[in-house]
C-alpha positions, 0 to 999 in steps of 0.5 A: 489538494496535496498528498504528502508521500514518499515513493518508497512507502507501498500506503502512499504508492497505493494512494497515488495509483489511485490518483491515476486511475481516477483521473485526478493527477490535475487536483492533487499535487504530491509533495514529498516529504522525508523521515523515519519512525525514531525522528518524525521532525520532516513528516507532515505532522500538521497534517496527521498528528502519528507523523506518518504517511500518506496524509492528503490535505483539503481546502474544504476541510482538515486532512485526512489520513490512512491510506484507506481513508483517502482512496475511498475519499478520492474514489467518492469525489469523482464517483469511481469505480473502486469500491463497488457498492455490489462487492464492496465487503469483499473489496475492503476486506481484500484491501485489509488483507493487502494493508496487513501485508505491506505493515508486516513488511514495513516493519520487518524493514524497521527492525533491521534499520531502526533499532540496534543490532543487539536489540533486534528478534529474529524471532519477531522478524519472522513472526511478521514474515509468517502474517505475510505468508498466511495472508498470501496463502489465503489470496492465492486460495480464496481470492484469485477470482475476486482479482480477476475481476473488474478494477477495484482498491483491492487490486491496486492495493494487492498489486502495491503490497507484492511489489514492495515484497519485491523491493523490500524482501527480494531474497524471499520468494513469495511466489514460490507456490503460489502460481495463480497470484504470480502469473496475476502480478505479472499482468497487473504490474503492466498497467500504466499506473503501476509502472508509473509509480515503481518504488525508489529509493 
């Protein structure tokens, strides 16, 4: 199998951490690819028509897209852990919250590189910061617990969308009041599967 990726996309560094943490790196090879959402020329658009990433092709049947469908596609293939059948509404529903917060994030980073000056909404940047933010909020106030537990996709999925906060929007202090979902970053960035994958560009 081949995961087209790029290191600085927070969906595809998701995708690759499970990779690692399933023990699959010997079957699927990643393949990096390059473009942007005005030229998608260079994206793997045989593979998923939207011409974004992560896309994963197969041998035994078309690819398949969306970072949430592929870590559950790899996590069945080798019966894995991460989405336990005992909380598995709270695991997708955390991993939503996470994706949320890396979408907002990603397009705060188009509007300053993908449209003109004179075009672009400060109002609309912040609109996407405050999603952040209440998510955020709602981790630190409901979810704490749920992180703290056993290896699931919503804590890879967390830990992937806080790191892109700090690649991305470093002048913005997500820790600031949030004391439990820091000191919990702060330990999962330890893990040798998100230190393999920090983000470049």
């Amino acid at each position: 199998m081949q995961l087209f990726w790029a290191s600085a996309s927070p969906f595809a560094r998701k995708c690759w951490v499970c990779v690692l943490e399933t023990n699959q790196t010997e079957t699927v090879e990643r393949v990096s690819v390059t473009g942007t959402p005005l030229d998608s020329s260079k994206m793997p658009t045989a593979h998923n028509p939207l011409g974004k990433l992560p896309a994963l092709s197969r041998a035994d049947g078309p690819a398949i897209y969306d970072s949430r469908v592929i870590t559950r596609y790899l996590n069945d293939l080798v019966d894995g852990p991460l989405y336990p059948q005992a909380r598995l509404w709270e695991t997708l529903t955390l991993e939503a919250t996470a994706d949320g917060i890396m979408d907002a994030a990603v397009l705060m980073v188009y509007e300053g590189r993908c449209r003109p000056d004179t075009q672009q909404s400060e109002e609309w940047v912040e609109a996407q910061w405050h999603k952040i933010t209440r998510a955020l909020d709602a981790i630190e106030n409901r979810w704490i617990s749920h992180l703290n537990g056993p290896l699931d996709m919503a804590q890879i999925a967390v830990g992937c969308a806080l790191e892109y906060l700090d690649f991305r929007h470093a002048n913005r202090d997500w820790r600031a009041q949030r004391p439990k979902l820091s000191a919990w970053q702060a330990g999962f960035a330890s893990r040798p599967a998100m230190e393999e994958t920090q983000p470049y560009v």
